[in-house]
C-alpha positions in Angstrom: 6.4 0.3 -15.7 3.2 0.0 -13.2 2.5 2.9 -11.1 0.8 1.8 -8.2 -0.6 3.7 -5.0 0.1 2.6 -1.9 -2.0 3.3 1.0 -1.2 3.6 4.8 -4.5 3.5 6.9 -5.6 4.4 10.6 -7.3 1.7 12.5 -10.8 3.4 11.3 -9.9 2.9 8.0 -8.9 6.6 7.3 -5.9 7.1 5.2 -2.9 8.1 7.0 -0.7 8.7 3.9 -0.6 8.0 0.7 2.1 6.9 -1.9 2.4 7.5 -6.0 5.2 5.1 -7.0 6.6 3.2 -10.3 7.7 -0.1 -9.7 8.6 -3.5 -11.9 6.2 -5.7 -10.5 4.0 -6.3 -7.7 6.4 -8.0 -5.3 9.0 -4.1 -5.4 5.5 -2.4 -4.6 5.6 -4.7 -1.2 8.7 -4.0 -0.8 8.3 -0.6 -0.9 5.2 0.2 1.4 7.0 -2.2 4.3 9.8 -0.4 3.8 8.2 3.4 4.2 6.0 2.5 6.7 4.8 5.3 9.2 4.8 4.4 12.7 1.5 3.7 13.8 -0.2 2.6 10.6 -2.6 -0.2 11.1 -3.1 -1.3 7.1 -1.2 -1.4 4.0 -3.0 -1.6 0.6 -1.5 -1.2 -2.6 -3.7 -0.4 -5.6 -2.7 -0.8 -9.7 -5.0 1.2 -10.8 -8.6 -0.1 -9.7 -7.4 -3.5 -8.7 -6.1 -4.1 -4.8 -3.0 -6.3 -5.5 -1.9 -6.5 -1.9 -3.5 -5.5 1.7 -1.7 -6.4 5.0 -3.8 -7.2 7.5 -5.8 -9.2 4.8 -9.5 -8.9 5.3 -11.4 -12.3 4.2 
């Protein structure tokens, strides 16, 4: 099973709390950091290992 990190951030980009989880797949993992969101967070990203699988507000 993938452990993944999710990651709430501040609008400066400093981490407001982070996550160690084990989930099936990519889509739980989203499920998961919408679902323990902390009021006030401004960005989600959820890393497997190096690799950033998911980021809410996506930056382009």
């Amino acid at each position: 099973m993938p452990s993944y990190d999710i990651r709430y951030l501040n609008e400066d980009g400093t981490v407001r709390a982070k996550i160690a989880t084990e989930c099936t797949n990519d889509m739980q993992a989203k499920v998961m950091a919408h679902a323990m969101i902390a009021s006030g967070t401004r960005r989600i990203e959820i890393w497997d290992g190096p690799t950033l699988v998911y980021e809410r507000p996506q930056n382009h």
